[in-house]
N, C-alpha and C positions, 0 to 999 in steps of 0.2 A: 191155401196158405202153405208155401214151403217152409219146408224143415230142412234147413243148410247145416252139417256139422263143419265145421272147417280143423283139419288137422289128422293125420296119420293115425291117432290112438281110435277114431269114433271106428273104421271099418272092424275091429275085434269086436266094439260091441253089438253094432246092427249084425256081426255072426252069430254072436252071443245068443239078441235077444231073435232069430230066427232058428237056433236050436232048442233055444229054452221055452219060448213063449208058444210056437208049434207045435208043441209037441202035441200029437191027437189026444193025451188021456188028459190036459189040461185045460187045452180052447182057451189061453189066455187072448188071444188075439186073433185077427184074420190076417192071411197072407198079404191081402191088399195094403191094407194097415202098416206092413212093413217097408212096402212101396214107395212111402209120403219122404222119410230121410232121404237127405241127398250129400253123400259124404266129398266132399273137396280137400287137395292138399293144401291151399292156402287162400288169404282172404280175395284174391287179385279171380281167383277162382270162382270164389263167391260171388264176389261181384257180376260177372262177367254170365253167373247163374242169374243172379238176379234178372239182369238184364234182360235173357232172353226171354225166361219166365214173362216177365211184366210186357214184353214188345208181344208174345205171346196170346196172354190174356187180352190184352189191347185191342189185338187182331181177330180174336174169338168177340169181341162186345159189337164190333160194327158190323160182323157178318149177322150179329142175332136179332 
């Protein structure tokens, strides 16, 4: 399931939370975990995510 931020403000906080939530003396999170966001500048962007994502998956259901 993706996680699309759409808009210029989310890339401070995916920094945020990969200096904050990393840190080794807290383990709030796994690196992978911070992987799953996917920040875009706008919805035309998203969209255009979406799409590939989904023609993606699509392509993975008939090979399996």
């Amino acid at each position: 399931m993706p996680l699309i931020l759409v808009g210029r403000m989310w890339n401070g906080l995916i920094d945020w939370t990969r200096t904050s939530m990393l840190d080794p003396r807290l383990q709030l999170a796994n690196p992978d975990d911070l992987e799953i966001p996917q920040c875009v500048g706008t919805g035309d962007e998203a969209i255009a995510l979406v799409r590939d994502l989904h023609a993606r998956w699509r392509a993975a259901r008939v090979t399996s």
